[in-house]
C-alpha positions in Angstrom: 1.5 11.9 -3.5 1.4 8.7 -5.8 -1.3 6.6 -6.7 -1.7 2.9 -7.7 -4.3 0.6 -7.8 -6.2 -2.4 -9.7 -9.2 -1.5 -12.1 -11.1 -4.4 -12.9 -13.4 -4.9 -16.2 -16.2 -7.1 -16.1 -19.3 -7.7 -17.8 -21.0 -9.6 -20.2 -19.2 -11.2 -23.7 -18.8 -8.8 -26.9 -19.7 -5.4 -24.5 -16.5 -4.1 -25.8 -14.5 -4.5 -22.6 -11.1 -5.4 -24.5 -11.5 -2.4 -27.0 -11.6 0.1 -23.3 -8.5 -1.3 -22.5 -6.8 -0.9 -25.4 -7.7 2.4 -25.3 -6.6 2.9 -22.1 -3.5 1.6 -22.5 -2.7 2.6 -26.2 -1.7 -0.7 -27.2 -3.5 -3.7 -28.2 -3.0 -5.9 -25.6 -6.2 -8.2 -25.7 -8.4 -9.2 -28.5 -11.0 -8.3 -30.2 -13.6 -9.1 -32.4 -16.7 -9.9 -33.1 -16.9 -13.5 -31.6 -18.3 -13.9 -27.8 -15.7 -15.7 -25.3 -12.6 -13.8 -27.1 -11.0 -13.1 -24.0 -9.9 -16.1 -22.0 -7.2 -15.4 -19.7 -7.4 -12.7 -17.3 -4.9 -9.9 -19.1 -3.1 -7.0 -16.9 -2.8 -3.9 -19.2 -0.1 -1.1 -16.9 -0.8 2.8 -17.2 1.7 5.1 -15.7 1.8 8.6 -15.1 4.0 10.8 -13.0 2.1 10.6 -10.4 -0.2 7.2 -10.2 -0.2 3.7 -11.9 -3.0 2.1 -13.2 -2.9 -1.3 -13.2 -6.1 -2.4 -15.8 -7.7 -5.7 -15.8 -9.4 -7.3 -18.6 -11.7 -10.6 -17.8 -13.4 -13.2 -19.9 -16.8 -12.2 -20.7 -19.8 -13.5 -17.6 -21.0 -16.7 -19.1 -22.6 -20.1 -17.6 -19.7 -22.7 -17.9 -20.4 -25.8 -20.2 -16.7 -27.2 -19.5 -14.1 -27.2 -17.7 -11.9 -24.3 -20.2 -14.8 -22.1 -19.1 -14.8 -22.7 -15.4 -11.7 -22.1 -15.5 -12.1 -18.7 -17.4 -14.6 -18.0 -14.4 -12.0 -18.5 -11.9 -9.8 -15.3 -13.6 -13.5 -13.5 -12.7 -14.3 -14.2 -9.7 -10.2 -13.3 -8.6 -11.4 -9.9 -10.1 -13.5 -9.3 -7.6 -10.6 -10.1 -5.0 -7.9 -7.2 -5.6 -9.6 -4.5 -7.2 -10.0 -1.5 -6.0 -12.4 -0.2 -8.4 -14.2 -2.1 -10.3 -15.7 -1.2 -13.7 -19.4 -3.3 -15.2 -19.5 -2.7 -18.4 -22.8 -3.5 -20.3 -24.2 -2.6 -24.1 -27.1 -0.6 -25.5 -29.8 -3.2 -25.3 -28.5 -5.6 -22.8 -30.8 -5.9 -20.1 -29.1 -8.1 -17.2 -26.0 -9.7 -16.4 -25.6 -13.9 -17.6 -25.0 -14.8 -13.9 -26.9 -13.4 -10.6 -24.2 -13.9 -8.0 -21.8 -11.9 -10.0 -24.3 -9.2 -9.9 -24.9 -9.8 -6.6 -21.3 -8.8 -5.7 -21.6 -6.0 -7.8 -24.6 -4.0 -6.1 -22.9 -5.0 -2.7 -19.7 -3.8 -3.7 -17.6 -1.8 -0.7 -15.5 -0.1 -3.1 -16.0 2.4 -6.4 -18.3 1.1 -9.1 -18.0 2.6 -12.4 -21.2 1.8 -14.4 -20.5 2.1 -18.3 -22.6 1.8 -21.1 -20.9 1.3 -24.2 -21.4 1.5 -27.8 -24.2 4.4 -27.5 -22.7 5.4 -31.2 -25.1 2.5 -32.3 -28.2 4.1 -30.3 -30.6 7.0 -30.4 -31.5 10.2 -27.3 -34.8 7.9 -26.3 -33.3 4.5 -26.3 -29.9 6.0 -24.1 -32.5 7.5 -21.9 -34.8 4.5 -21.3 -31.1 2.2 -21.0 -29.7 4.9 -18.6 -32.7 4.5 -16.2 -32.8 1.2 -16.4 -29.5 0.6 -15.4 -29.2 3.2 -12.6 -31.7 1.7 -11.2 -30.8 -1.5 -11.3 -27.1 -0.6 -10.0 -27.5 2.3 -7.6 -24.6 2.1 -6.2 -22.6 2.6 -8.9 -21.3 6.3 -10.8 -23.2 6.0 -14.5 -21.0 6.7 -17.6 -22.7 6.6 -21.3 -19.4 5.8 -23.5 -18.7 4.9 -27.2 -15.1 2.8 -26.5 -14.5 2.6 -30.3 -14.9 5.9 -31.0 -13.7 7.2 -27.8 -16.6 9.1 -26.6 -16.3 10.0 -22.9 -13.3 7.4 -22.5 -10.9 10.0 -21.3 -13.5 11.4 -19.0 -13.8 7.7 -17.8 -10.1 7.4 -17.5 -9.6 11.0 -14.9 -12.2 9.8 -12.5 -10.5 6.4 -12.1 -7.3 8.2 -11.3 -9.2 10.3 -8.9 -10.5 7.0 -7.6 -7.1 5.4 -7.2 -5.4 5.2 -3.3 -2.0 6.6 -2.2 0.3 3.7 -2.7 3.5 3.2 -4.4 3.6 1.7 -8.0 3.2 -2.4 -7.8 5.0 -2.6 -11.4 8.4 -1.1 -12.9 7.0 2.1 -14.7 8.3 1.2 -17.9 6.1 -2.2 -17.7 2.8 -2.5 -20.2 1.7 -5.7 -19.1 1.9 -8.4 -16.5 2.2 -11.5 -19.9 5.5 -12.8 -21.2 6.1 -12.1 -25.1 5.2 -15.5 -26.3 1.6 -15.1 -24.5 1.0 -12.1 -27.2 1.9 -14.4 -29.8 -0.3 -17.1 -29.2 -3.3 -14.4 -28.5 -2.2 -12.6 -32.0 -2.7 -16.6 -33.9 -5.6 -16.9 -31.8 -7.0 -13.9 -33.0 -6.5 -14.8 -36.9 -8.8 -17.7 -36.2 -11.1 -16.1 -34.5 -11.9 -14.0 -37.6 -11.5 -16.4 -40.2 -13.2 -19.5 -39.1 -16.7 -20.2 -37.9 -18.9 -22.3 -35.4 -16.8 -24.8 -33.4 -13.3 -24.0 -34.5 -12.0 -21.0 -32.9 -13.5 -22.7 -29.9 -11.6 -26.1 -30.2 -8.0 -24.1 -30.5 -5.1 -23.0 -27.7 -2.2 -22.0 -29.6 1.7 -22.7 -27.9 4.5 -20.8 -28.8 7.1 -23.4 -28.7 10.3 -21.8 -29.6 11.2 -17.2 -29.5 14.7 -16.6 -30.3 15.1 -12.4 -30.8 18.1 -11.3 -32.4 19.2 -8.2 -33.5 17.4 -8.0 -36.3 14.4 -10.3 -36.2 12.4 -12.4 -34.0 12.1 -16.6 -34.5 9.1 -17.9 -33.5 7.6 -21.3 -33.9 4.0 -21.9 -32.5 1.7 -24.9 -32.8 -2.0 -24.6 -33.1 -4.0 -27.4 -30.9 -7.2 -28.4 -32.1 -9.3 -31.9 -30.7 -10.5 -33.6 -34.0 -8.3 -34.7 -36.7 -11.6 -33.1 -39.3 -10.6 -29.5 -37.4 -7.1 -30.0 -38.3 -7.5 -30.3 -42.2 -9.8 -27.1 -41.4 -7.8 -25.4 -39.9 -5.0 -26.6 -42.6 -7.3 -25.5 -45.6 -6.8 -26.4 -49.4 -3.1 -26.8 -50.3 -2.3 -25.1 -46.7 -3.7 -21.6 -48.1 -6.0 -20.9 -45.1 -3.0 -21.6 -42.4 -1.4 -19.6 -44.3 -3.3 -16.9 -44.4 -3.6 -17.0 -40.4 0.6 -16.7 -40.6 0.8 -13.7 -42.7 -1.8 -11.8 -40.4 -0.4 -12.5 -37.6 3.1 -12.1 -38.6 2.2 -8.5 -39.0 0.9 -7.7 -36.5 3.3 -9.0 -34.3 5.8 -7.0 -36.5 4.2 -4.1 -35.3 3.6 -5.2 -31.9 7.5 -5.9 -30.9 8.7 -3.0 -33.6 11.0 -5.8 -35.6 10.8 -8.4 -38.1 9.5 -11.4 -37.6 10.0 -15.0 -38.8 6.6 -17.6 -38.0 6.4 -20.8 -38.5 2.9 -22.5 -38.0 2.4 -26.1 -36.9 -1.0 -27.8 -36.2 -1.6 -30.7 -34.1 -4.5 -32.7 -32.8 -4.9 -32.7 -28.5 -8.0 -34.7 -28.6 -10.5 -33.0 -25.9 -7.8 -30.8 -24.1 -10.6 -28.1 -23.5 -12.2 -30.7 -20.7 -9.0 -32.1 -19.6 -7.2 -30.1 -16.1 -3.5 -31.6 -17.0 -4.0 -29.6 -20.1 -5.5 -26.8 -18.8 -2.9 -26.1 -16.4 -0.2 -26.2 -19.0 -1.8 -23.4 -21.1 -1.9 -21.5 -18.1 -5.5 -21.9 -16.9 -6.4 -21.8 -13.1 -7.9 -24.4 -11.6 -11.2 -24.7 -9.4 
């Protein structure tokens, strides 16, 4: 008997939902730090065993769209909901309710397997995980209840055997020897992205999409040239820095960590360019791969 099936993480920004699928999939497929809205695709992370293929799903964190980026990072949500078969709400020590109702909605209505988690309990005490635990229970009946610590991998695996048990009879939907469902150049742009993230504050990170123009793998290294999009001409010399140190900086990081990511060496070239307001614009948005409404 083989099993396969789509397990779907949702929740609120910064609950830690990338860090459980990394875990899960022992590689570092999405991002994380410490910024809300890290995620904005909707990234497939691919678990087999002999016997059953677990096809994981990280979404953008729940928020109330401003503009149109984050409608569309909704969209890659509410398609969550669509194929899953079960479907995992993640939530934090201290949070006390999901950012939008009708996504809750669907969640205490669910039809199939609910796996409640609450994460990062390393940061809590016995009283506060008791008071959390019964207010979440009872605020999501319908859903099994898991107390987890993602980052240091308390209960994870525990997590991971019921979801197999959870998983229906069908035959794998991906070759086995597949991690993810995102071409190479998409983990390029997301390891960049990532750089930025940690390095620069309030509206920059926001304001960037990063395209990997050119990846030419040889034997012996990979070729890559990517170009960083920001809106204003002021986020450019930014992002630039002083003398080009702080792009620089962004290249060195990234280049290794993709080294270790595609287990070669790795040649990046960073350009920056100004797409003046391509966070609001659909032509754009399509063309970094966003869905539309």
């Amino acid at each position: 008997m083989h099993k396969a099936g789509f397990v779907n993480i949702i929740g609120n920004p910064n609950v830690g939902k990338s860090t459980l699928m990394n875990a899960f999939v022992g590689e570092k497929l999405s991002i994380i730090t410490s910024k809300a809205q890290t995620t904005r695709h909707r990234i497939l992370g691919i678990v087999n065993g002999d016997d059953f293929q677990m096809v994981l799903s990280d979404t953008p964190g729940i928020i109330k769209p401003a503009y149109e980026l984050q409608e569309s990072m909704m969209g890659f949500v509410k398609s969550a909901f669509e194929d899953a078969d079960v479907l995992i709400y993640m939530v934090e020590i201290g949070e006390k309710e999901l950012k939008d109702e009708a996504f809750f909605n669907k969640i205490t209505s669910s039809k199939i397997p609910v796996l409640l988690l609450l994460n990062k309990i390393d940061s809590s005490n016995q009283e506060e995980l008791e008071e959390q635990a019964a207010l979440w229970q009872s605020k999501v009946p319908n859903a099994e209840f898991f107390p987890i610590s993602a980052l240091k991998g308390f209960n994870v695996k525990e997590v991971f055997n019921r979801i197999i048990e959870l998983l229906p009879e069908s035959p794998p939907f991906y070759p086995k020897d597949q991690l993810t469902d995102k071409p190479e150049r998409f983990f390029v742009n997301e390891k960049i992205r990532e750089k930025i993230l940690m390095h620069y504050k309030k509206e920059i990170p926001y304001a960037v999409e990063v395209d990997t123009e050119e990846f030419h793998e040889e034997e012996n290294i990979i070729r890559m040239r990517s170009v960083i999009m920001v809106e204003r001409e002021t986020q450019k010399g930014i992002l630039i820095g002083h003398k080009g140190s702080a792009l620089k900086r962004v290249g060195v990081e990234a280049r290794k960590d993709l080294e270790k990511f595609f287990d070669k060496k790795v040649h990046l070239e960073l350009y920056v360019k100004v797409n003046k307001n391509w966070r609001s614009n659909q032509n754009q948005l399509k063309r970094f791969g966003y869905n539309q409404k």
